[in-house]
C-alpha positions in Angstrom: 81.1 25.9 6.1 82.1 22.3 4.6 85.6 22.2 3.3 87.0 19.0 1.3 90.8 18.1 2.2 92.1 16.2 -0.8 95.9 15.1 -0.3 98.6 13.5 -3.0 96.7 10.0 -2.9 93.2 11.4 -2.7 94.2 13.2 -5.8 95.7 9.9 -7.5 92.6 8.4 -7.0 90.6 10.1 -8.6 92.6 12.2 -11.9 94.6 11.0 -14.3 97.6 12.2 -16.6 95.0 12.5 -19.3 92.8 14.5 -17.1 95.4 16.7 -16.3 96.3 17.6 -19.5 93.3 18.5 -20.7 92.5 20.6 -18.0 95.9 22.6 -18.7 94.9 22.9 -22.1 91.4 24.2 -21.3 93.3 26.4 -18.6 95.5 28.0 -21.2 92.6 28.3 -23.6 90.7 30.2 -21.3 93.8 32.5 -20.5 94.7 33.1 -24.1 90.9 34.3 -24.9 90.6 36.5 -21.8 88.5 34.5 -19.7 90.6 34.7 -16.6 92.1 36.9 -13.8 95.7 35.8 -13.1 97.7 38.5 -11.8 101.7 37.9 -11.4 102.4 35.9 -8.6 103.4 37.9 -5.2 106.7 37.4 -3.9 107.7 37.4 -0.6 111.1 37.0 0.9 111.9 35.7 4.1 115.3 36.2 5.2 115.7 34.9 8.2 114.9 31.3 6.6 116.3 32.1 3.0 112.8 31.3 1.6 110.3 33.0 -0.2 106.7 32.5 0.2 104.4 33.2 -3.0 100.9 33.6 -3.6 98.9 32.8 -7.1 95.6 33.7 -7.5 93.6 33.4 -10.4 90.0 33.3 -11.4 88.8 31.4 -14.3 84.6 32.2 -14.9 83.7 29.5 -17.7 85.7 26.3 -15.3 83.5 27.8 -11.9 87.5 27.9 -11.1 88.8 30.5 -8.0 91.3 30.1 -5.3 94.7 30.6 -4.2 98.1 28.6 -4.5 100.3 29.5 -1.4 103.5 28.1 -2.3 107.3 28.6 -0.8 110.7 28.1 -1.4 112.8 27.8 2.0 115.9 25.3 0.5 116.8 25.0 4.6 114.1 22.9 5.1 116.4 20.3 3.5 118.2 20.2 6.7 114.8 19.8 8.8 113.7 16.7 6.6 111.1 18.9 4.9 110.3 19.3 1.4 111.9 22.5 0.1 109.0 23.9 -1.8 105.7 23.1 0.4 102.4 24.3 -1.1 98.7 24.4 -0.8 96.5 25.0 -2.8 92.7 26.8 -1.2 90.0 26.4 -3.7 87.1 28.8 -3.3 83.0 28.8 -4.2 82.9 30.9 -6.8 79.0 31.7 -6.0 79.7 33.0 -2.0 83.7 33.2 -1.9 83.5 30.4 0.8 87.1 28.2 0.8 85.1 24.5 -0.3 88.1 22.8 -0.8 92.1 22.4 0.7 94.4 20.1 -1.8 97.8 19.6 -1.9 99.2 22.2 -3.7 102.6 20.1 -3.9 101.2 17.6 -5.5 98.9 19.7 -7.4 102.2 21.7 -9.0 103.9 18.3 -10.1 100.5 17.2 -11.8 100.0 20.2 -13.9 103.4 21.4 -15.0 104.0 17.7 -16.3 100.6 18.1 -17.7 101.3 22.0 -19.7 104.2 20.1 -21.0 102.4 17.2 -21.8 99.9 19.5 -23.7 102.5 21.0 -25.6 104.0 17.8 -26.6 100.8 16.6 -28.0 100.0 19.6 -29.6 103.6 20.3 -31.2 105.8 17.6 -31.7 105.8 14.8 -34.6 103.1 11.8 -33.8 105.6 9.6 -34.6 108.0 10.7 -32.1 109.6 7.8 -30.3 113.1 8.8 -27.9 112.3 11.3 -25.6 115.6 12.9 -23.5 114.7 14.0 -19.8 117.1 16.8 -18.4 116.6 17.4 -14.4 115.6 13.9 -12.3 114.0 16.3 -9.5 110.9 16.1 -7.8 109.1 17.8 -11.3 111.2 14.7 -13.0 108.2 12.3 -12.7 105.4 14.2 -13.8 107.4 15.7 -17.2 108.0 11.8 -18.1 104.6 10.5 -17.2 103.0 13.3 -19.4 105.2 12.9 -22.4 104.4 9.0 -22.1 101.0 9.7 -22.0 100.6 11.6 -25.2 103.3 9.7 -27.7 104.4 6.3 -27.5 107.5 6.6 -26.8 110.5 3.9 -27.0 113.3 5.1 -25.3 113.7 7.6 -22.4 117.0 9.3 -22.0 118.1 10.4 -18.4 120.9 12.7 -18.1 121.6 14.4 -14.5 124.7 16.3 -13.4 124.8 13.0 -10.7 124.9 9.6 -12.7 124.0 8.3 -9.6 120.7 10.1 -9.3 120.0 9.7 -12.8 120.5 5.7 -12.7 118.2 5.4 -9.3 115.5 7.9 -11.4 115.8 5.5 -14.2 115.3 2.7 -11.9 112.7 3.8 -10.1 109.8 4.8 -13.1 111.2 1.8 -15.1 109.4 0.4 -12.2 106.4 2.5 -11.6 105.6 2.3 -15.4 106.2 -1.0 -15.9 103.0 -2.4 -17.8 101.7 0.7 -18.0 104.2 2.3 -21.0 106.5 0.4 -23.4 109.7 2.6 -22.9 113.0 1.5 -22.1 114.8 3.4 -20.0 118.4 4.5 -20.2 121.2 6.5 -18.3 122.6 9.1 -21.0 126.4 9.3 -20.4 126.5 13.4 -21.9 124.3 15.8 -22.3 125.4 15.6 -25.8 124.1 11.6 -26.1 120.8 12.3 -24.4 119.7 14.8 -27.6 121.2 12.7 -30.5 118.4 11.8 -32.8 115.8 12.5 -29.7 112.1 13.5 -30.7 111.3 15.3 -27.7 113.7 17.2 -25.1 112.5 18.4 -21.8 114.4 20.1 -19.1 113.4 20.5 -15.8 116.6 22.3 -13.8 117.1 25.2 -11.5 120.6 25.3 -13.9 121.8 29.4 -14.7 123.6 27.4 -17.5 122.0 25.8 -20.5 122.2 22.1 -20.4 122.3 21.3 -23.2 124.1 21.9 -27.1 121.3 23.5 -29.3 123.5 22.9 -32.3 122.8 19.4 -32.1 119.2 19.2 -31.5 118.2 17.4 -34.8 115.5 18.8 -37.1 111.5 18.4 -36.1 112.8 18.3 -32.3 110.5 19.7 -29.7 111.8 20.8 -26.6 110.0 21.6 -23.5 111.9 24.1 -21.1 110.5 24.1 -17.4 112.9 24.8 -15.5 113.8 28.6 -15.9 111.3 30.6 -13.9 113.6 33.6 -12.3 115.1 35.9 -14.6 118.4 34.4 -13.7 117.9 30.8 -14.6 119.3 30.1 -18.2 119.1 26.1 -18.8 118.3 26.1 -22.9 120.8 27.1 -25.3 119.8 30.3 -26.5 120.5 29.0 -30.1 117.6 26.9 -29.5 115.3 30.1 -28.7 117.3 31.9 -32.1 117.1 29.1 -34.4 113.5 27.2 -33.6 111.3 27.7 -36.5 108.2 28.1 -34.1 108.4 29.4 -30.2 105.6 28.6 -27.9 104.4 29.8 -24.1 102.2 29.1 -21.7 101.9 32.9 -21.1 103.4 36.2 -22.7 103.3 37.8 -19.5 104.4 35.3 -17.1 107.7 34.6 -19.4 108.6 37.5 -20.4 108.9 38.6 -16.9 109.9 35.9 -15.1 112.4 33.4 -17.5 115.7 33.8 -17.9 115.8 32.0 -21.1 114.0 35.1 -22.3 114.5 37.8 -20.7 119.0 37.4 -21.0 118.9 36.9 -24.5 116.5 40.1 -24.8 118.4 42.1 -22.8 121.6 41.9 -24.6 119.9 42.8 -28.3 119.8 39.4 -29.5 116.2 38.9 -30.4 113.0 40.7 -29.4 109.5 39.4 -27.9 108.3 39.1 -31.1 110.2 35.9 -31.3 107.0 34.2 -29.8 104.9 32.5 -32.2 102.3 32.6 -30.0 100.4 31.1 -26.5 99.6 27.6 -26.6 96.2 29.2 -25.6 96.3 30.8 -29.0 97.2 27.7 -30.8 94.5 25.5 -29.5 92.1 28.9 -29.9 93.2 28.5 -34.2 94.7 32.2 -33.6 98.2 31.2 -34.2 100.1 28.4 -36.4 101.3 24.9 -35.4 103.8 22.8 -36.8 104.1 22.5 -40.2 106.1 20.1 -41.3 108.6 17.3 -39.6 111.4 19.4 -40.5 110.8 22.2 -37.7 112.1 22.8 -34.9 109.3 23.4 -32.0 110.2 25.0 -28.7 107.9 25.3 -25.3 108.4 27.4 -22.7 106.1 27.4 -19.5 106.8 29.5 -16.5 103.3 28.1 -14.9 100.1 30.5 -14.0 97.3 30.4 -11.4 95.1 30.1 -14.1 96.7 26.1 -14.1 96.2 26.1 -10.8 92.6 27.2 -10.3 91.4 25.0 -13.1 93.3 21.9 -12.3 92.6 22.4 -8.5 88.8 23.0 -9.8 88.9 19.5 -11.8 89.9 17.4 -9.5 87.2 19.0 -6.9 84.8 17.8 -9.3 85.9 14.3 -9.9 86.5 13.7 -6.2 82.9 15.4 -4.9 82.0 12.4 -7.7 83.6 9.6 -6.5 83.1 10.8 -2.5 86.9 10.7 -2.2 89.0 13.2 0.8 87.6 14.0 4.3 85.2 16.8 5.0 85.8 19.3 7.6 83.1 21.5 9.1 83.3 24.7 11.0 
């Protein structure tokens, strides 16, 4: 059996941003038609460690997509000088079930939540769109900028962090990585409250069980991405927001409606119902459900993330690097 190990630079190498995103979309597209097996991912907790290990399969026919993320959370790795959420990602032949591929499912997460939110961005907010406020500098931080700067040309990117210190040397740091690359200048926002005045686009990216930000002064034909919320106890957009948007988007029914806080809270107590869900962004791109209509509204995201990403993604990036004879092969 010949297995292809692709890690975080193989990856680089050989798919884009743009790649990405399109593969999310066709992931998404896929999952919204049927096309795909991607059961709830399996949770197990470790206690010894603190740390959960999770599995997410998924099976997607039309991309010749199967495999496995194995992915865990053990936040005491901070002390060993390991990253705190370590994952792989096993891609499988879809023809014999053989494993053909091992890729860094680390790296493969980062590339392809940016890129969901990235999708949504393009499909959802205004074309003209130019400030774009960034909530959370984390390691998802990078990816959610570089996606949004991919699809809209975007003049100023607002960084707001609990730690102005963090935010600044975030700021810093991709003002240097894009440099040449996108036109945006980069600032440090000094409330949470600055970073959404007049902004085009908000993502947050936190692990907050507090929103971050005021929905009351998110201006009209705003979109917002929300990332961050993937227990049912994280909470980090203003509930207004999820009240009060004119169209609300997911990445799945299922997957949100079980998982996010910023769902399931406001459900719980009686103040709205899952109907509240325009529809997937699946459905959107599918024609089975409306976009914007008009620069007035008020578009919100929410993505929770699915194997069916995963598989496809992982499946795309197989492709392109069996193309361009990038990774190492191992045989046994």
């Amino acid at each position: 059996m010949r297995i292809l190990v692709l890690n975080e630079q193989d990856i680089i190498n050989v798919f884009t941003m743009q790649d990405a995103i399109q593969a999310d979309k066709d992931a998404l597209e896929i999952y919204s038609k049927g096309g795909s097996v991607t059961p709830l991912r399996t949770n197990i907790a470790v206690p010894k460690e603190e740390g959960q290990s999770l599995a997410m399969p998924g099976y997607a026919a039309e991309a010749n997509a199967l495999g496995v993320k194995i992915v865990s959370v053990y936040p005491n790795n901070i002390k060993k000088g390991l990253t705190s959420v370590p994952a792989t990602m096993v891609l499988q032949n879809e023809d014999t079930g053989e494993v053909n591929a091992i890729l860094d499912g680390t790296f493969l997460t980062r590339i392809r939540t940016g890129a969901v939110s990235g999708a949504a961005t393009d499909l959802l907010a205004k074309k003209d769109s130019k400030i774009f406020a960034l909530f959370g500098t984390g390691g998802q931080a990078e990816t959610q900028l570089e996606a949004v700067l991919t699809v809209r040309g975007i003049e100023e990117v607002r960084v707001f962090d609990l730690s102005k210190e963090r935010a600044q040397d975030f700021a810093d740091k991709m003002a240097e990585k894009f440099n040449g690359k996108f036109k945006a200048k980069y600032v440090v926002a000094k409330s949470s409250d600055d970073a959404i005045v007049d902004a085009d686009i908000i993502t947050s990216v936190t692990t907050t069980k507090t929103p971050v930000f005021n929905g009351k002064l998110v201006k009209k034909g705003a979109h917002i991405n929300g990332v961050g919320s993937f227990t049912p106890f994280m909470h980090e957009i203003d509930e207004y927001i999820l009240l009060n948007a004119d169209k609300v988007y997911v990445d799945t029914r299922n997957g949100v409606l079980n998982e996010s806080g910023d769902f399931i809270i406001p459900i719980s107590e009686g103040k709205c119902t899952e109907d509240i869900i325009t529809g997937e962004l699946g459905e959107l791109i599918l024609g089975k459900t409306i976009g914007r209509e008009s620069d007035e509204e008020i578009t919100f995201f929410k993505t929770v993330g699915s194997g069916v990403l995963d598989v496809v993604t992982a499946r795309r990036i197989y492709e392109k690097a069996v193309e361009k004879k990038a990774g190492q092969i191992i045989e046994f």
